[in-house]
Legacy VTK file of the C-alpha trace (Angstrom):
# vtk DataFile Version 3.0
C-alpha trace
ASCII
DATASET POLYDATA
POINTS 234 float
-65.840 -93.675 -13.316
-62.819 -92.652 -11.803
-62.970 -90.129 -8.946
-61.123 -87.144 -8.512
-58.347 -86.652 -6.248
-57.198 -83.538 -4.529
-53.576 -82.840 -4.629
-53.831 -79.750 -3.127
-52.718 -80.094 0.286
-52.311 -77.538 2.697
-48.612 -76.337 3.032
-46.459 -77.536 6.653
-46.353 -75.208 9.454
-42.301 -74.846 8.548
-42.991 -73.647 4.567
-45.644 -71.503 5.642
-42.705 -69.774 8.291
-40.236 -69.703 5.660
-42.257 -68.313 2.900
-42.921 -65.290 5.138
-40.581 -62.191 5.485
-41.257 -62.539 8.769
-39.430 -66.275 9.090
-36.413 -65.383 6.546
-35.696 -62.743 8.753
-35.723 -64.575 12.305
-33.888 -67.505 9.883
-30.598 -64.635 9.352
-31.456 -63.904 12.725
-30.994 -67.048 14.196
-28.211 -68.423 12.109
-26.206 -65.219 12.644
-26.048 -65.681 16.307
-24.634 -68.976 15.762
-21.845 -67.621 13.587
-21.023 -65.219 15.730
-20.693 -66.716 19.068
-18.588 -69.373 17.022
-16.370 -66.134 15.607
-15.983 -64.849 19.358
-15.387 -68.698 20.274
-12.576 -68.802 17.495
-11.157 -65.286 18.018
-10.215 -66.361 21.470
-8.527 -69.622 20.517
-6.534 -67.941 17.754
-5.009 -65.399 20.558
-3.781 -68.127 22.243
-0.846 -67.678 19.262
1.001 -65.205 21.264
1.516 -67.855 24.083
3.928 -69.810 21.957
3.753 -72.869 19.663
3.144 -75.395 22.443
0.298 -73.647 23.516
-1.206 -73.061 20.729
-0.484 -76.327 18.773
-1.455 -77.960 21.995
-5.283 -76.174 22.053
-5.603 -76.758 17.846
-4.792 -80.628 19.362
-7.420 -80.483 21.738
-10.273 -79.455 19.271
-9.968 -82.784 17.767
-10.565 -84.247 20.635
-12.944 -82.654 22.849
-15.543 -85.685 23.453
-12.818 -88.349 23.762
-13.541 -91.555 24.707
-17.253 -91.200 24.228
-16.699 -89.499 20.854
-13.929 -90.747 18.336
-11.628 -88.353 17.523
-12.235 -85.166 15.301
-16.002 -86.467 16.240
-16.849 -82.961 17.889
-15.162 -81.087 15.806
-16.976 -82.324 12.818
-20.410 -81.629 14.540
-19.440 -77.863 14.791
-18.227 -77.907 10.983
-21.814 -79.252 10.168
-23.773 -76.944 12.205
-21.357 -73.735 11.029
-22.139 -75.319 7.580
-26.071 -75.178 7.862
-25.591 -71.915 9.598
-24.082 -70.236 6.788
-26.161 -71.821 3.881
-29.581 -70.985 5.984
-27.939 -67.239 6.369
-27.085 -66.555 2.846
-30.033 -68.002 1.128
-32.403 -66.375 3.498
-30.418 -62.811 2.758
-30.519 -63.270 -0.987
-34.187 -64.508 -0.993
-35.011 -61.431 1.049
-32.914 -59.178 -1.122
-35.161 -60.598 -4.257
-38.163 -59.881 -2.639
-37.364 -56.353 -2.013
-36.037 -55.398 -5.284
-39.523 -57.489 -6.521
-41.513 -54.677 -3.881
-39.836 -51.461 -5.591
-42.012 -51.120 -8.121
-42.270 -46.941 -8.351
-39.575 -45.067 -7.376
-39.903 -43.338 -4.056
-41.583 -39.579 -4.124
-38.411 -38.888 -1.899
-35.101 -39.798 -0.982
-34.996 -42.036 2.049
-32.492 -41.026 4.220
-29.271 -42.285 3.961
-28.163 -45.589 5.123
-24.908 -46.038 7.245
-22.310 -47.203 5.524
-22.606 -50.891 7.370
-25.823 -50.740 6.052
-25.120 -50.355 2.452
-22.168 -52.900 2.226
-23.711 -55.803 4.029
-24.893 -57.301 0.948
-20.861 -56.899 -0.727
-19.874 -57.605 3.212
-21.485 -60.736 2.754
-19.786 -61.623 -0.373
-16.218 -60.979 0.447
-16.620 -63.136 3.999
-18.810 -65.993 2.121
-15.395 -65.814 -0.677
-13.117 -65.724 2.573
-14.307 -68.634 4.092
-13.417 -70.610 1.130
-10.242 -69.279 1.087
-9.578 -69.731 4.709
-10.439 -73.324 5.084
-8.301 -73.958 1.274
-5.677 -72.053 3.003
-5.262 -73.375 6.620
-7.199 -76.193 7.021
-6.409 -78.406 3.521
-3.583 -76.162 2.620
-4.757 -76.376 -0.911
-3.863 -72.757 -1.512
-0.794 -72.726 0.796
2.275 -74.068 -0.750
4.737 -74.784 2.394
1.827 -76.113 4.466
2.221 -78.786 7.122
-0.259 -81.435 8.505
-0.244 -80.928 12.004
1.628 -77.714 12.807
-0.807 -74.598 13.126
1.125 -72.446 14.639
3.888 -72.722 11.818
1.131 -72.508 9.424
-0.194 -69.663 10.137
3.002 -67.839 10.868
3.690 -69.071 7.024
0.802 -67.465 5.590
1.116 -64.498 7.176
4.766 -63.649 6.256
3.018 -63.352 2.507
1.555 -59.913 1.575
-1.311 -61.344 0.053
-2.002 -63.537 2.903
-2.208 -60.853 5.063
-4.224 -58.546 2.785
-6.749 -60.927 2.176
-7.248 -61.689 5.986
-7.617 -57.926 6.982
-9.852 -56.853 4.018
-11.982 -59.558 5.363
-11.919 -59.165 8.990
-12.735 -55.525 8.106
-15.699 -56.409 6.560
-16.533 -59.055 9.389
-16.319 -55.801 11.588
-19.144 -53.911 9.481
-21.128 -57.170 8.918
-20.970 -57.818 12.715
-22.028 -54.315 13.364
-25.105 -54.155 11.242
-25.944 -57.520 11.496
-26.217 -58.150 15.341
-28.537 -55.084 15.816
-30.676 -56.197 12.975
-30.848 -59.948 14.644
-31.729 -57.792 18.039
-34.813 -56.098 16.251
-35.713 -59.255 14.508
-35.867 -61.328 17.895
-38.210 -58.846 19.331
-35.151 -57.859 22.136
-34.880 -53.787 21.076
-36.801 -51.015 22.827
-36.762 -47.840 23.233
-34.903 -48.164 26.763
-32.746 -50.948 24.912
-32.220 -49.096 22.022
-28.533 -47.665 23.112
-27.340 -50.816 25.375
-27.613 -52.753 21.981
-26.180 -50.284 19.155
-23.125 -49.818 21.984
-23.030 -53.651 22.196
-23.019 -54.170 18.311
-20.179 -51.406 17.926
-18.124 -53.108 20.787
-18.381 -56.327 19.631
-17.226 -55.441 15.956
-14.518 -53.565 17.029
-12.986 -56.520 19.782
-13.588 -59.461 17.060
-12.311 -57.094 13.986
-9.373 -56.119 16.653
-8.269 -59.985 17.943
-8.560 -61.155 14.553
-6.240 -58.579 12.591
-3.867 -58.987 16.099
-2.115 -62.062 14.624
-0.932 -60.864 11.321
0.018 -57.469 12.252
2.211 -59.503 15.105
3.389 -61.940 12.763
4.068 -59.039 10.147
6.233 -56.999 13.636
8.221 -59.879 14.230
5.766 -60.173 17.917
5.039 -63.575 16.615
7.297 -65.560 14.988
LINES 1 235
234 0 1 2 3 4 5 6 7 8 9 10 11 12 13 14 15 16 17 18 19 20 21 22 23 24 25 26 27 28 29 30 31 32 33 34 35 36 37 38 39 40 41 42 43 44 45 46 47 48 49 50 51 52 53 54 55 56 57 58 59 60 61 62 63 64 65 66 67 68 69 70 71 72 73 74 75 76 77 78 79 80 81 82 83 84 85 86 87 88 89 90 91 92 93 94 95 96 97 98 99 100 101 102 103 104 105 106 107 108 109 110 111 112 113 114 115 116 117 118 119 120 121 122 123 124 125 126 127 128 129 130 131 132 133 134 135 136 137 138 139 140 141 142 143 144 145 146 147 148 149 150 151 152 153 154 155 156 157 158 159 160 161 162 163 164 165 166 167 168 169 170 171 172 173 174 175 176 177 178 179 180 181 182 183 184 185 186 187 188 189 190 191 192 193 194 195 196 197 198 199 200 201 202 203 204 205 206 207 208 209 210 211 212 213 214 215 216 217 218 219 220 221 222 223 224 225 226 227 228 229 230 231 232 233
């Protein structure tokens, strides 16, 4: 007689976290950090434009090999493209899954109107969309130059003077960085209550920390096309 076996095991302590609201959200939490100290991290190198081509091509150099001799060249740079990578793809699943459940919760309409949601809050799910669309753009643009036809291997600085002496270049990168701004807003307060790190007392410090930090990254990123559009860069 053949005896029964019992397939059903108990699910690991990591499903039973990400199954839960609870996880998805410290998940976007997490992973948004990591985006945006890499954004602040990024925003800073790409200033380093106004210092001249040397400098600049000279720091876009040195990213490729930070690490060297222990790590081969491009080694470290790599890493951070992986971890950026699983960063993102953790952040937007978790934000659609969430999104799925709550539309999945509204089953009755509410008695009344909840009151209404700042307009960070309303966009961050089209926020999301336009920067996740960006980001394939970006790297097609200025990284492979796939999208940009008078790109060169090897020279940043002329690259991205190039695509920003298009109008579409430049409209794509400020809608975007816009959105970034709103996204950033939102998102680093929400990440604040998620991580347990708001209070009452706290409550101010962090919404005037959320708007400053949107407004410098929005501000340093849209600084290099509006100075290559003036002629300031060139």
């Amino acid at each position: 007689m053949a005896l029964a076996t019992r397939t059903d095991r108990r699910p690991s302590f990591a499903r039973t976290v990400w199954d839960s609201t609870v996880g998805k959200k410290t998940v976007m939490a997490v992973s948004g950090l990591i985006m945006l100290l890499y954004l602040v991290v990024h925003m800073i190198g790409n200033l380093k434009i106004f210092f001249g081509a040397g400098e600049f091509d000279h720091y876009a150099h040195w990213l490729r090999t930070v690490g060297e001799p222990f790590m081969h060249y491009e080694w470290m740079l790599w890493l951070v493209r992986v971890v950026l990578v699983a960063a993102v793809v953790a952040h937007a699943v978790s934000a659609y899954q969430l999104s799925r459940r709550d539309i999945r919760a509204r089953s009755s309409k509410y008695a009344h109107r909840k009151a209404r949601a700042s307009y960070a809050t309303r966009t961050m799910r089209w926020g999301g969309i336009i920067l996740g669309l960006f980001i394939v753009w970006h790297i097609l643009d200025l990284t492979t130059g796939t999208v940009h036809p008078g790109f060169r291997h090897g020279h940043p600085y002329r690259n991205v003077v190039d695509t920003f002496s298009t109008w579409y270049g430049n409209v794509v990168y400020i809608v975007a960085m816009l959105a970034l701004g709103l996204h950033v807003r939102h998102g680093f307060w929400s990440a604040a209550q998620t991580l347990g790190v708001g209070s009452r007392t706290r409550d101010r410090a962090l919404k005037t920390l959320a708007n400053v930090l949107a407004l410098l990254l929005t501000a340093g990123f849209i600084a290099v096309p509006v100075a290559v559009m003036t002629g300031v860069v060139s």
